[in-house]
Phi, psi and omega in degrees: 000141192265163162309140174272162217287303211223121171359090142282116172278170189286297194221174175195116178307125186276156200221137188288176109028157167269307177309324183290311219286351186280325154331332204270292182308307158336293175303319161324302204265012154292321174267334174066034179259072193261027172202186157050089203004085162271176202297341174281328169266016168269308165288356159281317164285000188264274200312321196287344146340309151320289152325312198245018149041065189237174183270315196246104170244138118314059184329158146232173178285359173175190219248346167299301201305330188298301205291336162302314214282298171306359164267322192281327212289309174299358154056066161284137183276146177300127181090349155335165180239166182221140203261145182194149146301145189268343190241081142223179173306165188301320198271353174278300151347301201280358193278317169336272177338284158316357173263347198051049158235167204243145152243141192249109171290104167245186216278181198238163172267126163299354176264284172304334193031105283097124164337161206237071161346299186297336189256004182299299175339311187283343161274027171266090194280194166262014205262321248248145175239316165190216212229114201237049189280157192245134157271154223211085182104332188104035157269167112251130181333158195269087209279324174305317183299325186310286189295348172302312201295304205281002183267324190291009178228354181069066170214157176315150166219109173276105166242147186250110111355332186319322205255062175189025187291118181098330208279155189239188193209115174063001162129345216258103172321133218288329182307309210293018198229145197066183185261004162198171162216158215226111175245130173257148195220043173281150220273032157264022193258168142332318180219134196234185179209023202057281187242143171146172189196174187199142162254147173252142178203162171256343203252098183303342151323313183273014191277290198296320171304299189290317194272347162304299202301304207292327197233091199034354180108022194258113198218096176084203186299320200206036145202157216220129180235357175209183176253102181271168155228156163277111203238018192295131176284110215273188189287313178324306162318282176296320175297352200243331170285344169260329149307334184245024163257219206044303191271326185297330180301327176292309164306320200267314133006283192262035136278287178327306192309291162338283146343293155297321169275011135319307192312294179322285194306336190254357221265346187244341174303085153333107189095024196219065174262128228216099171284135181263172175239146200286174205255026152245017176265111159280100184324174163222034170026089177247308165229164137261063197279172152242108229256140165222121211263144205331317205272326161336132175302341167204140195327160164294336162285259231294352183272313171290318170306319203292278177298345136274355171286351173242031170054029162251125156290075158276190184228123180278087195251083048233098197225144334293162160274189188274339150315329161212063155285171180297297178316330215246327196298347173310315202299095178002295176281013161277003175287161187270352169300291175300354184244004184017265199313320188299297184344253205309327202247319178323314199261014189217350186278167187188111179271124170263188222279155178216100177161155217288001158272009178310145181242177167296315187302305195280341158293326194276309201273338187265346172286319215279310168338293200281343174301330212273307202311320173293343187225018178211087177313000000 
């Protein structure tokens, strides 16, 4: 089988029109108002109000500042611990961290690989403020178990958000669980801005809080009421995010399709498991991963090498975890004892390339690779 001529990447960000955004800029740069909530981002949070069918949105210039920021907001005692997953990107930890909490990293579930609700309980100490869950690939976490454990203990619940921008549960949008959630709108997402982010809340308090934190703590001419940071979204950022809420839905559309012929083609592949999501989740087609499991012919490394060799790019997402980064591996709750599943999934999982310009041919032919790969050293 030959190589393909030109890179399949893991993903590829949708981007508007020239013909569009040059108007939009144009306009921009006639008022020269291009930062400190200006008029294209007060309708980039209104409209993503809609969209993501929450009370509250915040925008930020990306989604670490956001997610630091709803950790500041919620006015966590300092040296508090905070419960997290270990299989996520690097910025949910260090978003802690940098709050000056501790994170107790607990184990994942193997289908969702989501937080492991029965084990949360057991990282709860009299230390512990809140609950730091991942949604994960465009799964979501089991937010009703989630939240009884958080009432029955009085604690916070923060969710990152990143991979789950639209999907809802049960018709109910996703923003709307816990006491914020964290969307990233970074150009590897479903929906981008090139850079950006956004908290979603329900608790109308937190608006004036949130919104003080994002631009230094700064309220009129001459006075600073917190230790703020800058998380302000400039007009540029939001004019290319209100274009391309235009587009996702299109994109996500021919994301399903792509989905499915993976599906079709792996679903019978000995050694091979295609995690589902329960059937009352509206995906937000974010990865394809796969788990590729012992009776496969070959590691999950060699499968990933195998397949640059034929200029297709996947991703070992998430490997390492974040339990063993440096900072984190000291940590009582980093032994692969307390992480079995994290353990164990780090090392079989594999996101092929995903996103709507992918055709059925070229889907077929990276399937046919990885099948031949199982029945051929």
């Amino acid at each position: 089988m030959n190589k393909f001529e030109e890179a399949i990447l893991v993903t590829k960000p949708i981007i508007p029109s020239l013909k569009d955004l040059n108007p939009i800029l144009e306009d921009i740069f006639a008022k020269k108002w291009v930062t400190n909530h200006g008029e294209k981002h007060n309708l980039f949070e209104n409209r993503l109000k809609e969209i993501l069918k929450v009370k509250n949105v915040s925008v930020f210039n990306n989604g670490t500042i956001a997610l630091l920021t709803a950790l500041k907001a919620l006015d966590l005692p300092l040296g508090s611990e905070v419960i997290t997953t270990p299989f996520t990107f690097a910025a949910t930890p260090h978003a802690i961290s940098w709050n000056n909490l501790n994170p107790v990293f607990c184990d994942i579930e193997p289908n969702t690989m989501t937080i492991d609700p029965s084990k949360i309980e057991e990282q709860i100490t009299d230390n512990t403020s809140a609950i730091l869950p991942v949604h994960v690939y465009g799964f979501p976490c089991d937010v009703d178990k989630i939240d009884k454990i958080a009432k029955k203990h009085d604690l916070k619940v923060i969710y990152d958000g990143a991979h789950v921008f639209s999907s809802e549960i049960d018709g109910v949008g996703i923003g709307n669980f816990g006491d914020i959630t964290m969307f990233s709108f970074h150009a590897t997402k479903l929906f981008n801005s090139i850079e950006g982010g956004c908290l979603s809340y329900n608790n109308d308090g937190l608006r004036d809080k949130i919104y003080n934190l994002r631009n230094f703590g700064i309220i009129g001419e001459e006075e600073v009421v917190d230790i703020g940071i800058n998380g302000k979204m400039n007009e540029i950022q939001a004019a290319i995010g209100l274009l391309n809420l235009d587009l996702f839905e299109e994109e996500k559309n021919k994301r399903m399709k792509v989905r499915k012929s993976y599906i079709e083609n792996l679903k019978d592949v000995e050694g091979i498991r295609i995690p589902k999501a329960p059937k009352n989740v509206t995906l937000s087609t974010q990865y394809f991963p796969i788990v590729i499991e012992d009776n496969f012919n070959i590691s999950r490394d060699e499968l990933y090498n195998r397949l640059k060799e034929y200029n297709v790019y996947t991703r070992k997402y998430f490997y390492p975890i974040c339990s063993d980064f440096e900072p984190y591996k000291v940590l009582k709750s980093s032994s692969e004892d307390n992480l079995p599943i994290a353990n164990d999934i780090k090392n079989k999982v594999l996101c092929l390339p995903f996103y709507g310009e992918l055709n059925k041919d070229t889907v077929d032919k990276i399937c046919e690779i990885i099948k031949e790969s199982n029945y051929h050293d």
